[in-house]
KEKE-3310 file (N, C-alpha, C; in steps of 0.2 Angstrom, whole numbers, plus 5000, padded with zeros to 4 digits):
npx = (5214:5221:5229:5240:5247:5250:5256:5269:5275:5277:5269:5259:5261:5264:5251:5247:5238:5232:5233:5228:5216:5216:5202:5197:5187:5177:5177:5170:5156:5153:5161:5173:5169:5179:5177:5168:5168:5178:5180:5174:5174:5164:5172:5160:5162:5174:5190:5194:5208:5217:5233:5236:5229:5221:5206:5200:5199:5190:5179:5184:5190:5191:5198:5198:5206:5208:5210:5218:5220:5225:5220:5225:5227:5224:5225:5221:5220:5211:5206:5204:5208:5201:5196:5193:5199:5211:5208:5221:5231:5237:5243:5245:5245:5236:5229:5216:5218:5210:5216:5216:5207:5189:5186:5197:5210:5228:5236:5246:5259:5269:5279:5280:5283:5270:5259:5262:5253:5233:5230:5219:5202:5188:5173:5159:5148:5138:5145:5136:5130:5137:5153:5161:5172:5190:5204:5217:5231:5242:5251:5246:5233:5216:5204:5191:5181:5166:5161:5154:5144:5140:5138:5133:5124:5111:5101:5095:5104:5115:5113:5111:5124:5132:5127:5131:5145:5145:5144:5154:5166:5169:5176:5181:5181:5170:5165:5174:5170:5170:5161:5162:5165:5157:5157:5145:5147:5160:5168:5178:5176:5183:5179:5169:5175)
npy = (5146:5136:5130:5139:5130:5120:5124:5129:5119:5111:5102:5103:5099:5087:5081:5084:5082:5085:5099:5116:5125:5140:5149:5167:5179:5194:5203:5205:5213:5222:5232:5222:5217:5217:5215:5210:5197:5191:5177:5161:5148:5135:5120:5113:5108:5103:5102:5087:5080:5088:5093:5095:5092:5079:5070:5062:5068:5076:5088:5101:5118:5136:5148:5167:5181:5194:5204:5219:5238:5239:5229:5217:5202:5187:5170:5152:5137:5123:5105:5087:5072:5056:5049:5059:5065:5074:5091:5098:5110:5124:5140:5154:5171:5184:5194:5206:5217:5233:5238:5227:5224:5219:5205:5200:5192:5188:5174:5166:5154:5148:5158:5161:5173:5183:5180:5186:5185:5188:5175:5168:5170:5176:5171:5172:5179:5183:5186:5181:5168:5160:5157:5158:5151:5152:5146:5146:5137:5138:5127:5120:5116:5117:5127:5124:5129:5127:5136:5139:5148:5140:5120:5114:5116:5119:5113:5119:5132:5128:5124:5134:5142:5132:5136:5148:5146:5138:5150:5158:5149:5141:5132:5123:5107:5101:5088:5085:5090:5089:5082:5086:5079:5085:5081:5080:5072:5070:5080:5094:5108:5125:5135:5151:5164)
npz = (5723:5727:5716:5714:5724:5718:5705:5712:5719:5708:5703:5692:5680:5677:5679:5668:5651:5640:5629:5636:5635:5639:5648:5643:5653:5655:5671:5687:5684:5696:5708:5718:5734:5747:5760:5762:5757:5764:5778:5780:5768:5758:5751:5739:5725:5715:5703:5696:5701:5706:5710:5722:5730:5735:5728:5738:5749:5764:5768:5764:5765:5762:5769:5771:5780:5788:5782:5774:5770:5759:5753:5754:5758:5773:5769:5771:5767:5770:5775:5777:5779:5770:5781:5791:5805:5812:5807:5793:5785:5773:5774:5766:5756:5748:5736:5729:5720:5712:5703:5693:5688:5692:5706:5699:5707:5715:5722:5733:5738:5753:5752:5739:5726:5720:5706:5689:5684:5685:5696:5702:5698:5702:5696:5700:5712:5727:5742:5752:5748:5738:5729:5713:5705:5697:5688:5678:5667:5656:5655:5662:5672:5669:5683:5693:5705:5715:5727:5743:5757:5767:5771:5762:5747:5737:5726:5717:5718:5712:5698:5692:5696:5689:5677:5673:5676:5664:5653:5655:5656:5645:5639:5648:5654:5659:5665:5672:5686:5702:5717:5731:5748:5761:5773:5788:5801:5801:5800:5804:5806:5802:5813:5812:5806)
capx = (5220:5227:5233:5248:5253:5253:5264:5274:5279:5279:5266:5255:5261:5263:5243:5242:5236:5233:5237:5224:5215:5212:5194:5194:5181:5177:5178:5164:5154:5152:5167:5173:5168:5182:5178:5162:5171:5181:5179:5174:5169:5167:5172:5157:5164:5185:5192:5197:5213:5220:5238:5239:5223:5218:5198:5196:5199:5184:5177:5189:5188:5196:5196:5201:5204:5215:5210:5220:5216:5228:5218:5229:5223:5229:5222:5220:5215:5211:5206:5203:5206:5193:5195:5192:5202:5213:5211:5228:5228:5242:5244:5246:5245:5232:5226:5214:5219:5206:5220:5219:5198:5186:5188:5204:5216:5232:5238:5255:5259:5276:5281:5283:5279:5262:5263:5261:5244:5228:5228:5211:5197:5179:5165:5151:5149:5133:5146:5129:5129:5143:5157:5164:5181:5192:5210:5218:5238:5242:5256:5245:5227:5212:5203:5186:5179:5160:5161:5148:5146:5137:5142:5128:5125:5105:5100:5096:5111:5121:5113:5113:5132:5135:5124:5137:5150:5146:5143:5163:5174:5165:5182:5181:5178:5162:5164:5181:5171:5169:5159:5168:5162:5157:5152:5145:5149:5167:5170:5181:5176:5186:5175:5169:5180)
capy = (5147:5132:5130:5140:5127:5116:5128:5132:5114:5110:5096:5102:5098:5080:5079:5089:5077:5089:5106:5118:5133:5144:5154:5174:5185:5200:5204:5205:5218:5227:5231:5217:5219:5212:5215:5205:5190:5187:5172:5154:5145:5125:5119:5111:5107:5107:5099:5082:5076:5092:5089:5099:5088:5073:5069:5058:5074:5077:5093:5109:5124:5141:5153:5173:5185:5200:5210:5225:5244:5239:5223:5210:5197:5178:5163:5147:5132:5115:5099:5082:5065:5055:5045:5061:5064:5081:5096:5100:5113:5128:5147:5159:5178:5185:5202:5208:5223:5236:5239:5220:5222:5217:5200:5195:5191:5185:5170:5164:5151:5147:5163:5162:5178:5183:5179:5190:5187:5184:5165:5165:5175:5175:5172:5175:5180:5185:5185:5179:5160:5156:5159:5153:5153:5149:5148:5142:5141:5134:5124:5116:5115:5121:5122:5126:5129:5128:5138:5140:5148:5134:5114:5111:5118:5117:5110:5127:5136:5122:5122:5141:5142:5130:5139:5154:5145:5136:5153:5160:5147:5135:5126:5120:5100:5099:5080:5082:5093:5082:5084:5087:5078:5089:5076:5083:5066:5069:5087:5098:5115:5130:5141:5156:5171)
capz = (5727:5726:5709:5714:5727:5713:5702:5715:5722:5703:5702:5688:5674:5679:5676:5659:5646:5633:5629:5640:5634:5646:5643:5646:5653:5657:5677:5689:5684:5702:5711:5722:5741:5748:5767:5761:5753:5770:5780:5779:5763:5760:5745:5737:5719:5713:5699:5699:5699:5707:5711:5728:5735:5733:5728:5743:5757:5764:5775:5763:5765:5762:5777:5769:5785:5792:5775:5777:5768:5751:5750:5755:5767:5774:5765:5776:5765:5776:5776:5783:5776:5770:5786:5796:5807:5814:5800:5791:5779:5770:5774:5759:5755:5743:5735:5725:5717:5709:5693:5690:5686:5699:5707:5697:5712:5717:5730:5732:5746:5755:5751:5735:5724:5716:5698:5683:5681:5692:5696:5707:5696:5704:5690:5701:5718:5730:5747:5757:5748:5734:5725:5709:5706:5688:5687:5674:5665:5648:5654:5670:5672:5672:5688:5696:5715:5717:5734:5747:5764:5770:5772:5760:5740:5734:5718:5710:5715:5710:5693:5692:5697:5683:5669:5672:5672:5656:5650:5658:5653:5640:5637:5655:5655:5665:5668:5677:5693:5707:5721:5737:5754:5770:5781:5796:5808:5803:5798:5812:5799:5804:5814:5809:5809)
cpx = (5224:5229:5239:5251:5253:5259:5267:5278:5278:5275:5259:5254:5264:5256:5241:5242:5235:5235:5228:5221:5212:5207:5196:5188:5182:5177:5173:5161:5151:5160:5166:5173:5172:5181:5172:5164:5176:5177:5180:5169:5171:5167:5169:5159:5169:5183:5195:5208:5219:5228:5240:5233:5220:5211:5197:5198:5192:5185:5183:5186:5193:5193:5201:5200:5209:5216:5215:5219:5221:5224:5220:5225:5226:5223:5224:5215:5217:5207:5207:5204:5201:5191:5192:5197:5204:5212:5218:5226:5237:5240:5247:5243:5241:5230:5222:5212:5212:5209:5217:5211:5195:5186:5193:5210:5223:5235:5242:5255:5266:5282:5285:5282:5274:5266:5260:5253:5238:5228:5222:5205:5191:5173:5161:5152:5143:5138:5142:5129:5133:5146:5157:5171:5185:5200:5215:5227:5239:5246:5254:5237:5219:5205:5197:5183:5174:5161:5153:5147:5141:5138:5141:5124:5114:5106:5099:5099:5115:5119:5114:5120:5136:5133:5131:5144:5151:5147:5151:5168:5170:5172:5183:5177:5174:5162:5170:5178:5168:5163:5163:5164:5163:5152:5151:5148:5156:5171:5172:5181:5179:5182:5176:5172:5177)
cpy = (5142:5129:5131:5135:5121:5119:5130:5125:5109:5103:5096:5101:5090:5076:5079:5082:5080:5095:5110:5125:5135:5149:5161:5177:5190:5202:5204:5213:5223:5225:5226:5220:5216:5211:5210:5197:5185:5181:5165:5152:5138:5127:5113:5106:5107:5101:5094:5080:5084:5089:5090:5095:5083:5071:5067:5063:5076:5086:5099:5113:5128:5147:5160:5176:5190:5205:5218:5233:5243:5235:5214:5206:5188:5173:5156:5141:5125:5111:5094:5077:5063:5050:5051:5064:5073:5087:5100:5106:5118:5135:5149:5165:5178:5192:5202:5217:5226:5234:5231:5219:5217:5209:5195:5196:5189:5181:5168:5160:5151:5150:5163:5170:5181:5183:5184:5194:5185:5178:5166:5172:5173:5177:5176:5175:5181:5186:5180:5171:5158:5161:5152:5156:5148:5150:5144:5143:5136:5130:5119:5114:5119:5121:5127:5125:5132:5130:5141:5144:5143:5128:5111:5115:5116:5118:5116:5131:5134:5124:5132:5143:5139:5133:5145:5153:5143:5143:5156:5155:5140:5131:5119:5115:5098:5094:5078:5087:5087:5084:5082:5084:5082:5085:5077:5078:5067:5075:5091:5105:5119:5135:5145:5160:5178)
cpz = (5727:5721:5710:5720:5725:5709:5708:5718:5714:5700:5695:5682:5675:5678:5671:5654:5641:5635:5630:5636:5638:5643:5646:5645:5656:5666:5678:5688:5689:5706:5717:5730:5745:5755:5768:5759:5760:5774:5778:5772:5761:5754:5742:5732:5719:5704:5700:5694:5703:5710:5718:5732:5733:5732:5734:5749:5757:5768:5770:5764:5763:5766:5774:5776:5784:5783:5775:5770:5761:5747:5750:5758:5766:5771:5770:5772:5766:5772:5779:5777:5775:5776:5792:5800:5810:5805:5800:5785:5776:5771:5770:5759:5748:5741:5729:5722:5711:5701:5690:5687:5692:5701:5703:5703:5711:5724:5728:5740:5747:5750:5744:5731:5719:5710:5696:5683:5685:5692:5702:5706:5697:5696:5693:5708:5723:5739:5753:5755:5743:5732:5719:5705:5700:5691:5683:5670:5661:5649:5660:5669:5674:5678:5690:5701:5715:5726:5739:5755:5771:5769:5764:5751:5739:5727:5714:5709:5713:5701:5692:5691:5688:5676:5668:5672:5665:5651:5649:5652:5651:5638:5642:5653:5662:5667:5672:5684:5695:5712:5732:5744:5759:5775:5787:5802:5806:5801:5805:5806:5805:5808:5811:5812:5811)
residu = (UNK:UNK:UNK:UNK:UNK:UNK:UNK:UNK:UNK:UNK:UNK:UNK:UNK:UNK:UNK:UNK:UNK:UNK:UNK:UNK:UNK:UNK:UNK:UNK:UNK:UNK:UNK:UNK:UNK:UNK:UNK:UNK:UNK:UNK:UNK:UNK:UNK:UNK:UNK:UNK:UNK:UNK:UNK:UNK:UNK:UNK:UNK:UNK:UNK:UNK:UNK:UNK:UNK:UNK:UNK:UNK:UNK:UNK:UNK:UNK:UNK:UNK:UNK:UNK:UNK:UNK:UNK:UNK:UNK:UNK:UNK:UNK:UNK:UNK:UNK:UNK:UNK:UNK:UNK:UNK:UNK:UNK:UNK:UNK:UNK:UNK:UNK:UNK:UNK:UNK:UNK:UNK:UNK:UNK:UNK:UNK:UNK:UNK:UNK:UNK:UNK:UNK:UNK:UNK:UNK:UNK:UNK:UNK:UNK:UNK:UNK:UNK:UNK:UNK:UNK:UNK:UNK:UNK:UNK:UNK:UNK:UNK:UNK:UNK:UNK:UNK:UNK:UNK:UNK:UNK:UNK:UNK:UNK:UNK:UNK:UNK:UNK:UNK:UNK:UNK:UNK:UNK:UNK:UNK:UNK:UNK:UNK:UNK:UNK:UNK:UNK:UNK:UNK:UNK:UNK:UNK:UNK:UNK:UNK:UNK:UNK:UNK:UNK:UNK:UNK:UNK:UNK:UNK:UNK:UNK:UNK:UNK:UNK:UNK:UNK:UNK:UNK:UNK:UNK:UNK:UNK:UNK:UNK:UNK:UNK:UNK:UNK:UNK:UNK:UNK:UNK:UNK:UNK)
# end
């Protein structure tokens, strides 16, 4: 989801170093549960060098709520410096339409309007312990979010998540994800909603 608030305050092609192929796949083969996908999720993994967040913010998150019967719902994605300190974060609009195929979404922040094409497509999902989340544009970068609903990722979902992405989007530079710090002694995480 935050890709777009790269492309939208225009900072992602300031990073591109080469020219990006973006990987297609087929959607999630079970319809998306969207009233199940709401809430709090830390963000484990990203990509590095994103333009919208620095590597050194610790404690992210992306808080989805206020789902409404079309699919829309409000997006809330925080964090904290690496010093800690108050949580700051961006409010944004999202939907994920059935037409668009199962967890291909759309988010768009300070009000700009949804693009053409999903820019936030869920690979893999279980609601109860991760997500994994792809978004990718030939003119920007391409970007992936090991997500979780807890602070804390274990070694075999971790390696798991990865097998399927490698499988997803085998173009995707595996040695640019980072790991994201959820420091409990300095983490203010968003309660749960």
């Amino acid at each position: 989801m935050l890709a777009t608030l790269a492309k939208t305050v225009g900072l992602g092609s300031l990073l591109k170093k080469d020219k990006v192929v973006c990987d297609s796949f087929d959607p999630l083969p079970f319809a998306l549960e969207a009233e199940r996908y709401m809430g709090n999720w830390y963000e484990i993994y990203h990509s590095s060098g994103e333009p919208f967040q620095p590597d050194s913010w610790i404690c992210n998150q992306a808080t989805y709520t206020d789902l409404d019967s079309e699919g829309n719902f409000k997006v809330y994605n925080s964090g904290q410096t690496r010093f800690g300190g108050p949580r700051f974060g961006v409010h944004g609009k999202a939907k994920c339409p059935a037409t668009s195929g199962s967890g291909q979404c759309f988010v768009t922040f300070f009000f700009q309007p949804f693009d053409s094409q999903p820019n936030y497509r869920i690979i893999d999902t279980d609601y109860e312990n991760y997500s994994l989340i792809y978004s990718c544009a030939e003119n920007d970068m391409q970007y992936l979010w090991l997500m979780s609903r807890e602070p804390t990722l274990s070694d075999e979902l971790y390696n798991q998540m990865i097998a399927t992405a490698q499988e997803k989007v085998p173009h995707y530079d595996f040695s640019q994800l980072i790991m994201d710090k959820q420091n409990a002694n300095k983490c203010k995480w968003v309660s749960d909603v």
